[in-house]
C-alpha positions in Angstrom: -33.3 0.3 -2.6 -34.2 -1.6 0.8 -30.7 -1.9 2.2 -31.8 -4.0 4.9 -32.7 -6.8 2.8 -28.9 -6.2 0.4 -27.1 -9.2 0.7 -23.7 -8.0 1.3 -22.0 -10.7 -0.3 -23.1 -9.0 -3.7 -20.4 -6.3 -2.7 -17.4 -9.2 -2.7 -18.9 -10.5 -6.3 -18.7 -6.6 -7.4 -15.2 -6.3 -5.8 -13.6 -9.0 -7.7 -15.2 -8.5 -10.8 -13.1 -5.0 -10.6 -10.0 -6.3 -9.7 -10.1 -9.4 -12.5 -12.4 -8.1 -15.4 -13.6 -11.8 -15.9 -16.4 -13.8 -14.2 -14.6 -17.2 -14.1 -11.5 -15.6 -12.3 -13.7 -13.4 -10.0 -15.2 -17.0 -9.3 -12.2 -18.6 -8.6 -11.1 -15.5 -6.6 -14.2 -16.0 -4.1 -14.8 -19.1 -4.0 -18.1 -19.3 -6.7 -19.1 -20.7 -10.0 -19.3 -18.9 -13.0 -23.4 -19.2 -13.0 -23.3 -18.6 -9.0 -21.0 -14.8 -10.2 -23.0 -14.3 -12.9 -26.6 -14.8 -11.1 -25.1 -12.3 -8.6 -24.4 -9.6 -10.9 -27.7 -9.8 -12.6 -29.2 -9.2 -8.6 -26.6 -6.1 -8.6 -27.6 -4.6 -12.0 -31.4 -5.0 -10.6 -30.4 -3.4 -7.3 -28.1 -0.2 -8.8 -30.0 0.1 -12.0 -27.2 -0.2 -14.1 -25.3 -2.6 -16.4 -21.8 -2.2 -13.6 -19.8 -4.6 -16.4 -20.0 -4.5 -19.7 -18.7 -7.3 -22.1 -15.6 -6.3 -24.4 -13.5 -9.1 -26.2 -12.9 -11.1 -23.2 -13.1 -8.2 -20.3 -15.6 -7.4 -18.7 -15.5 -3.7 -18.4 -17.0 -1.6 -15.8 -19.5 1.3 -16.4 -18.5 4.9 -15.3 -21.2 3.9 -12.3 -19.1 0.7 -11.7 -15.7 3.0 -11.8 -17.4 5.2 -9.0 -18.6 2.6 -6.8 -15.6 0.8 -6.8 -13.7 3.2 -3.9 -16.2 3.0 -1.7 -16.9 -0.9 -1.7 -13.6 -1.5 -1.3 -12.7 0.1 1.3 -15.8 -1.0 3.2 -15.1 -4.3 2.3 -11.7 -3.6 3.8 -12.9 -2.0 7.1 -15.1 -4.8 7.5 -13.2 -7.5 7.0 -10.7 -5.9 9.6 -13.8 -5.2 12.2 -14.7 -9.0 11.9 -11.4 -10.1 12.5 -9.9 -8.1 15.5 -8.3 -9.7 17.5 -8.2 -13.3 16.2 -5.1 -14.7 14.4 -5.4 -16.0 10.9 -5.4 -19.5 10.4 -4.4 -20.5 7.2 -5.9 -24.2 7.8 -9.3 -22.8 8.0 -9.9 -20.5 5.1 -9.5 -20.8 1.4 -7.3 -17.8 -0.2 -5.3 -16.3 -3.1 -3.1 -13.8 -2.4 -1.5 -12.3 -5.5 2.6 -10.3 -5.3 4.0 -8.7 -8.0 7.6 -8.3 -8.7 10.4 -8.8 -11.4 11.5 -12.3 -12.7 14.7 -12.2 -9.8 11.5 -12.7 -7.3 9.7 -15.5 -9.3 12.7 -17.5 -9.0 14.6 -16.2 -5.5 11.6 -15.8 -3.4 8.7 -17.5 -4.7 10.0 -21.5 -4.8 10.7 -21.2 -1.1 7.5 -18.7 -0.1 5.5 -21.5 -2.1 6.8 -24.0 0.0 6.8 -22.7 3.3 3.2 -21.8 2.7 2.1 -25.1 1.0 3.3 -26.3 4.4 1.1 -24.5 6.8 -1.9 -24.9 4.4 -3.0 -27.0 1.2 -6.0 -24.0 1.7 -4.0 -21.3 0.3 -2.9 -20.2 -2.8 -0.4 -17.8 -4.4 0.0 -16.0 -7.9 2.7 -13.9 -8.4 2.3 -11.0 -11.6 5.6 -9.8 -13.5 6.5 -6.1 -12.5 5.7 -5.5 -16.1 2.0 -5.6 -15.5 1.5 -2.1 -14.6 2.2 0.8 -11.7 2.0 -0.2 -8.4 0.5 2.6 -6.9 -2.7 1.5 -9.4 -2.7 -2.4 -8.6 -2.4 -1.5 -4.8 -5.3 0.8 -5.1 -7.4 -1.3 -7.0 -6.6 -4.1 -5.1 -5.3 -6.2 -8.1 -2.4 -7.2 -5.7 -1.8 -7.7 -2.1 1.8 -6.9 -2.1 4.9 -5.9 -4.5 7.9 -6.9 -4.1 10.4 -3.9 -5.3 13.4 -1.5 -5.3 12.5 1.9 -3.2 9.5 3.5 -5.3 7.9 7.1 -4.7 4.9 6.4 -3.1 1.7 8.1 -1.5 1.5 8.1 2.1 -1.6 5.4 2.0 1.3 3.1 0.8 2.7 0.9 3.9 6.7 -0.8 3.3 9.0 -3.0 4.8 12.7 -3.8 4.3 13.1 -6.9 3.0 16.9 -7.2 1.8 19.7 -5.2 0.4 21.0 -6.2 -2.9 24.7 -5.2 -4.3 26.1 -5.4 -7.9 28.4 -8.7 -8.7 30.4 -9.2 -12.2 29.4 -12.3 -13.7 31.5 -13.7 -16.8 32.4 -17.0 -18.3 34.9 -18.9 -16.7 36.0 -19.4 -20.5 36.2 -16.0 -21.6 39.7 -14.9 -22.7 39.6 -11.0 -22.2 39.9 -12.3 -18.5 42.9 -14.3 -18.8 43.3 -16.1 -15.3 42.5 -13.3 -13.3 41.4 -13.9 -10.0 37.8 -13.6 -8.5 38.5 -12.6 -4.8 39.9 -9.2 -6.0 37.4 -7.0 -8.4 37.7 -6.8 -11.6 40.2 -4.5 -13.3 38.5 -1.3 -14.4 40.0 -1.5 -17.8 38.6 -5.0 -18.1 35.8 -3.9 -16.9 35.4 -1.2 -19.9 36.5 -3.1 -22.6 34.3 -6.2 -22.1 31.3 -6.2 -24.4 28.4 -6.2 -22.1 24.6 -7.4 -21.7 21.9 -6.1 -19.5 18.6 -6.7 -18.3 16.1 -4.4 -19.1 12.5 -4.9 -19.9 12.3 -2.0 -22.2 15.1 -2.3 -24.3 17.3 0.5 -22.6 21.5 -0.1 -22.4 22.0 1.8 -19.0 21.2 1.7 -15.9 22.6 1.8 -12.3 25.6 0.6 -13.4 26.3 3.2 -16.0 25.4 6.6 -14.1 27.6 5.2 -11.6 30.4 4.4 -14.0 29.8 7.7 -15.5 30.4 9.7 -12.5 34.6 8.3 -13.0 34.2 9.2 -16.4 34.3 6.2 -17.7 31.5 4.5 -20.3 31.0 0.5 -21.0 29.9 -1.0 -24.2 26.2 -2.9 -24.1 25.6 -4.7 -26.9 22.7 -7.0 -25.4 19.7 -6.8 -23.8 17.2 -9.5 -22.1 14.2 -8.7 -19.9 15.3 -11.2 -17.6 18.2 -11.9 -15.4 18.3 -15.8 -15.7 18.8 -15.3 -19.3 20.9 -12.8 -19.1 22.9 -15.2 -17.1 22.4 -17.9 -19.5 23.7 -15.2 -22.4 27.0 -14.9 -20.3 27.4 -18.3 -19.5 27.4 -19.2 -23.4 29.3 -15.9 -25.1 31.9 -13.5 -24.0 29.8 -11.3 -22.3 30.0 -9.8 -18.7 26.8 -8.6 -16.8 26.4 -7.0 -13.3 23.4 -9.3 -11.4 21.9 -9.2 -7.9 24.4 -11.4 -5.7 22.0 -13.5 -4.6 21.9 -15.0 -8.3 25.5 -15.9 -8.2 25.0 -19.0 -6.7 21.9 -20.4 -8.4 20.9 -22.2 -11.5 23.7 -21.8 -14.3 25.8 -20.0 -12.1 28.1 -23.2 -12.2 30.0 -22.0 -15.3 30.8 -18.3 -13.8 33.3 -16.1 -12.5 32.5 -13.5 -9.9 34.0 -10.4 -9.2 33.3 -7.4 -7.3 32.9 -4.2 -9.6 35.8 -1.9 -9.3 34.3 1.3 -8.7 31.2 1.9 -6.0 27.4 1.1 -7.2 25.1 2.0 -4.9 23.6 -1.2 -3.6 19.9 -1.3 -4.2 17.5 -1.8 -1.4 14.4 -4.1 -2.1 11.1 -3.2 -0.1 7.8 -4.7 0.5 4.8 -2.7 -0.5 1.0 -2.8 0.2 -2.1 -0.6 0.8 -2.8 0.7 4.2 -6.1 -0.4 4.1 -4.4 -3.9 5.1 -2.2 -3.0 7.6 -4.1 -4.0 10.7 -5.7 -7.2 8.7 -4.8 -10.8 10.0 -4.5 -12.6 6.8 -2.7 -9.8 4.9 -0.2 -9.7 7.6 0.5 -13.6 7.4 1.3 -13.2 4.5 3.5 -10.1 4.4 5.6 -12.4 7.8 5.7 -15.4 5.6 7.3 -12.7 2.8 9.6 -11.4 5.6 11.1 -15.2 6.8 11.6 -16.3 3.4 13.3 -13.6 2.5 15.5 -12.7 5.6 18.4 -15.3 4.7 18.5 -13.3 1.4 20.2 -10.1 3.3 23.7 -9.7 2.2 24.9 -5.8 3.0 23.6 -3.8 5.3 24.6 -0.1 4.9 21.8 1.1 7.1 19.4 0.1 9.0 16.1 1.1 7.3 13.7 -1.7 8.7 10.3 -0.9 9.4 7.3 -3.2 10.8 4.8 -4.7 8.9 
């Protein structure tokens, strides 16, 4: 193969057919028609000899020559986009993008409607999807460049894995304002362990499981609750104990928002830890303008969102 007559731009058209398995969305993802992604991958099957991407259903599947190559372009893609832009800040106005987070349904609807906002007001140019945590690893769609960033609690990660502190997150008690078992008790004092116990409870959990944080912590009083519901997401959960005579431990930040209006809050009796939520991304972005606009937009959006600080664990990003 004459290198010096490869058009490199086949390499971005070989990139995001790995990272979306679809030539419409690798389109989209760059910028080109379907016939302008699918002219380019018949130049790259020419070029390498190989079919790269096979059709399957609705995927298209890469070859074990694709699976090898993959590494390689990526990073270089990666190096050079960083050599091209050193030193010059990243102006949203100017470019067309689509970065892509992943995180649980409390980001979708605590972090994204404002992140979406405050972006949508620097520049119509850029767009934002946001994956549910269900989706796979991290460590995988940060490799394979899937996502730019997750949004998470503290994850064991390889060292090519970058992080930031984003916020700290305690445990609040959320019943019914109606339900009886509490009879009148106040919410500025926490909730009476033996209350807390007998209370049927529901839980969010996207695989069906009924403990969690709260339980291993309860457990180390000796004490066990009864779960007798679970949701894989906290806004029905709250919706569940907002309509029954359930109790469930959320994030604090949701005790404020949508449906929160027919709650009681209390603090738990006993200590949870509080969890610490983290930003995540591949070090091959570190140094790279755009990436790190959007990991500061990330950061501002979600600094009002710091409630408890028992350490200070901040790093740059």
């Amino acid at each position: 193969m004459n290198f010096a007559a490869f058009d490199l731009n086949l390499l971005r058209v070989f990139d995001a057919l790995m990272r979306e398995r679809s030539v419409s969305r690798a389109g989209e993802q760059i910028g080109l028609s379907q016939p302008a992604v699918s002219a380019a991958l018949g130049r790259l099957r020419d070029l390498l000899g190989d079919r790269l991407f096979v059709r399957q259903g609705n995927d298209m599947c890469p070859t074990p020559r694709a699976e090898t190559l993959a590494p390689g372009i990526r990073d270089a893609l990666a190096s050079l986009e960083l050599l091209l832009g050193e030193g010059r800040q990243f102006d949203p106005k100017a470019q067309d993008r689509t970065f892509t987070l992943l995180g649980g349904d409390f980001f979708s609807t605590m972090v994204m409607p404002n992140l979406a906002s405050r972006v949508a007001g620097q520049s119509g140019r850029i767009a934002l999807r946001f994956l549910d945590s269900a989706r796979g690893d991290v460590e995988r769609l940060l490799k394979d460049d899937v996502i730019d960033v997750a949004l998470e609690r503290p994850l064991d990660v390889p060292e090519w894995i970058d992080t930031a502190h984003l916020f700290y997150s305690p445990f609040k008690i959320i019943v019914a304002k109606n339900n009886p078992a509490i009879g009148g008790l106040p919410s500025d004092v926490p909730l009476p362990l033996d209350v807390f116990c007998d209370l049927p409870w529901a839980i969010r959990s996207i695989d069906g499981s009924t403990s969690g944080m709260v339980d291993e912590a309860l457990a180390t009083i000796g004490r066990r609750r009864r779960v007798i519901l679970a949701v894989p997401h906290f806004y029905g959960l709250i919706h569940c104990v907002a309509n029954g005579g359930l109790a469930a431990a959320v994030p604090q930040q949701m005790t404020d928002g949508p449906g929160a209006e027919d709650l009681l809050v209390f603090d738990p009796p006993f200590s949870i830890p509080v969890p610490e939520i983290k930003l995540y991304w591949h070090q091959r972005h570190t140094r790279n303008p755009a990436h790190r606009w959007l990991r500061q937009q990330v950061l501002e959006v979600c600094r009002p969102m710091e409630v408890a600080q028992p350490e200070d664990t901040r790093s740059d990003c």
